[in-house]
C-alpha positions as CSV (number, residue, x, y, z in Angstrom):
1,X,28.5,-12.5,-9.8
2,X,24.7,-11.6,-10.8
3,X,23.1,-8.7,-9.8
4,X,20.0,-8.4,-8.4
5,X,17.6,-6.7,-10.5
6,X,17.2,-2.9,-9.9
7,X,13.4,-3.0,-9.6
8,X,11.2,-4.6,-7.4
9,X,7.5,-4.1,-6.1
10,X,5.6,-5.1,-3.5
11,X,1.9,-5.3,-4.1
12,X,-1.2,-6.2,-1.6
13,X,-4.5,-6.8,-3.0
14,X,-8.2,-7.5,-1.4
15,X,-9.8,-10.0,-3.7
16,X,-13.2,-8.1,-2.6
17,X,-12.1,-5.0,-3.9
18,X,-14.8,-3.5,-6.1
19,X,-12.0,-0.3,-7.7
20,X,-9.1,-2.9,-8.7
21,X,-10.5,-6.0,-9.3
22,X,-8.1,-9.2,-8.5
23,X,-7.6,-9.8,-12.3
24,X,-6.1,-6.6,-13.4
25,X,-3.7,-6.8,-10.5
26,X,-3.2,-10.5,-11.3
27,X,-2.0,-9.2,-14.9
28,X,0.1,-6.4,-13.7
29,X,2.2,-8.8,-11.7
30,X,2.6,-11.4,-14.5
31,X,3.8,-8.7,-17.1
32,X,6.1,-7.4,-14.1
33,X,7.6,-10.3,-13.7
34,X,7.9,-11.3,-16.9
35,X,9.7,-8.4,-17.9
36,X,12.2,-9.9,-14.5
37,X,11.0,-7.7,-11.7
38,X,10.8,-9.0,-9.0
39,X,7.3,-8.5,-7.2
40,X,5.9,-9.5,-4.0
41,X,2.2,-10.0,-4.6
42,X,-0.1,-10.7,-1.5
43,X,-4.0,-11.4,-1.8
44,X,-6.2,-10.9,1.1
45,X,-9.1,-12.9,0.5
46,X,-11.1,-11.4,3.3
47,X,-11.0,-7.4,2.4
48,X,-11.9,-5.0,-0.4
49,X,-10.0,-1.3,-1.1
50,X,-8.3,-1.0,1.8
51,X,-8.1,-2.9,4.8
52,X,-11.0,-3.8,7.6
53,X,-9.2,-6.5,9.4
54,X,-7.0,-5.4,11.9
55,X,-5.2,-8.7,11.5
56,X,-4.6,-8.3,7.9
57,X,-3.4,-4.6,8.2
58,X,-0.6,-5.9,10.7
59,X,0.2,-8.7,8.6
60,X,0.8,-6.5,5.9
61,X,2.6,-3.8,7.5
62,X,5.3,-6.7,8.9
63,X,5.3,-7.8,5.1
64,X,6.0,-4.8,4.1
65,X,8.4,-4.3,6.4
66,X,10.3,-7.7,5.6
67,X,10.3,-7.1,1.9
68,X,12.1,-3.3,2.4
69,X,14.6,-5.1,4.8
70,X,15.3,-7.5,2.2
71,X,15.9,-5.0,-0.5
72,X,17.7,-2.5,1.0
73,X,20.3,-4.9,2.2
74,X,20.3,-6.4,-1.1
75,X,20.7,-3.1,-3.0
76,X,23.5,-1.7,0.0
77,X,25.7,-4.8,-0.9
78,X,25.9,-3.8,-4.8
């Protein structure tokens, strides 16, 4: 039986945002999973450093949401 990996990440990015541009969050999550963690990465094309779509903040809090449910089921059956 293989075990999950004990670190994952969840990461949500505004392609707009002007403090962390797109490309050093693309590299963080390449060398992350490289290294076999497993990382949710989610672009919003639309938004900057933090969120001014009320659509997009939802969608990210049920994201959010679905990747903690995921995991800590995944880590309470280990």
């Amino acid at each position: 039986m293989s075990c999950p990996s004990p670190y994952q990440g969840s990461i949500l990015q505004g392609a707009q945002d002007p403090r962390v541009p797109r490309t050093e969050s693309d590299q963080l999550v390449e060398t992350l999973r490289t290294r076999g963690v497993d990382v949710r990465y989610d672009v919003y094309e639309d938004e900057g450093h933090g969120f001014t779509n009320r659509n997009n903040e939802l969608q990210a809090y049920e994201q959010i949401a679905d990747f903690l449910k995921h995991h800590l089921r995944t880590h309470e059956q280990t």
